[in-house]
C-alpha positions as MATLAB code, in Angstrom:
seq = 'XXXXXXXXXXXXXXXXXXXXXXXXXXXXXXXXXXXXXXXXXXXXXXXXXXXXXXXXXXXXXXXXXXXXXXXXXXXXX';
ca = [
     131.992  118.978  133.917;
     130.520  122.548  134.894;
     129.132  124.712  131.714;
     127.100  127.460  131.213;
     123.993  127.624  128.608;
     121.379  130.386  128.258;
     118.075  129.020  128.580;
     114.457  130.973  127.756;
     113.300  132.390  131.261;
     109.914  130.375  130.886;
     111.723  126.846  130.450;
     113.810  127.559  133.327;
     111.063  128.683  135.707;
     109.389  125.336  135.182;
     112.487  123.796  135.742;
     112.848  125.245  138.705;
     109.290  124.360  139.596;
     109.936  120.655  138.886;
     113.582  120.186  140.493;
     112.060  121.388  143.365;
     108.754  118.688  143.573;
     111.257  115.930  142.694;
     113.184  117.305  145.218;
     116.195  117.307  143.098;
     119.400  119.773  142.841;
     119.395  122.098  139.244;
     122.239  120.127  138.307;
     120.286  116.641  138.495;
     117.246  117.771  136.972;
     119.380  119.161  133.809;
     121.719  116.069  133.929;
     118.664  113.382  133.812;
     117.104  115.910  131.102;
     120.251  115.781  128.859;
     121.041  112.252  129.962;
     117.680  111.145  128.255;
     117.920  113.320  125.540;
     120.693  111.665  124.294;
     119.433  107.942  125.073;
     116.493  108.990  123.024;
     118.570  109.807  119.878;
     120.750  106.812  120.056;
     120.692  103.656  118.138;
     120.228  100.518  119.859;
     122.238   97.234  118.462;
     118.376   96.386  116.897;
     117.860   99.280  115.136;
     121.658   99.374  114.113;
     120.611   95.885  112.702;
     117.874   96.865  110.521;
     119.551   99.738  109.649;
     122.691   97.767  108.177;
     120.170   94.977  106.140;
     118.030   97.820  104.665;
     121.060   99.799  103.439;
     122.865   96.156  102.226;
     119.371   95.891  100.423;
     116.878   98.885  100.427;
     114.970   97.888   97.777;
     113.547   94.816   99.914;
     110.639   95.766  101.235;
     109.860   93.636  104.180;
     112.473   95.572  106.422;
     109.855   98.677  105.961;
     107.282   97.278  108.802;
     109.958   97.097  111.529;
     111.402  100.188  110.449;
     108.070  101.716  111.051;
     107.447  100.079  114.184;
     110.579  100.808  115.714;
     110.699  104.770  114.857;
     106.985  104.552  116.076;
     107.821  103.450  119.561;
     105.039  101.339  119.607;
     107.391   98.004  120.368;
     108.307  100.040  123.672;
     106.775   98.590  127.211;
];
């Protein structure tokens, strides 16, 4: 898919500056950005899991640890 998006000339000077040490096209470097962007924002079947018990139940508090602990990151290698 080819689009065009206006991006700040400061962000795309470092861009630039990092494509090039990685070694990578523009189109890679913006495509791995994106492509983690949107891993980072999506739900994985665990917190989908949690997510479905606390709403069955909010009022249970036990579920409020590993809520914290997943949105923290901290459970992350």
């Amino acid at each position: 898919m080819k689009t065009a998006v206006s991006i700040p000339d400061p962000v795309f000077q470092e861009a630039e500056k990092i494509a090039r040490r990685l070694g990578w096209s523009r189109s890679q470097l913006y495509t791995k950005a994106v492509h983690d962007l949107v891993i980072s924002y999506s739900d994985d079947p665990v917190t989908e899991a949690l997510n479905a018990l606390e709403d069955v139940e909010p009022a249970q508090a036990p579920l409020a640890p590993a809520r914290r602990l997943i949105e923290s990151g901290a459970w992350q290698w």
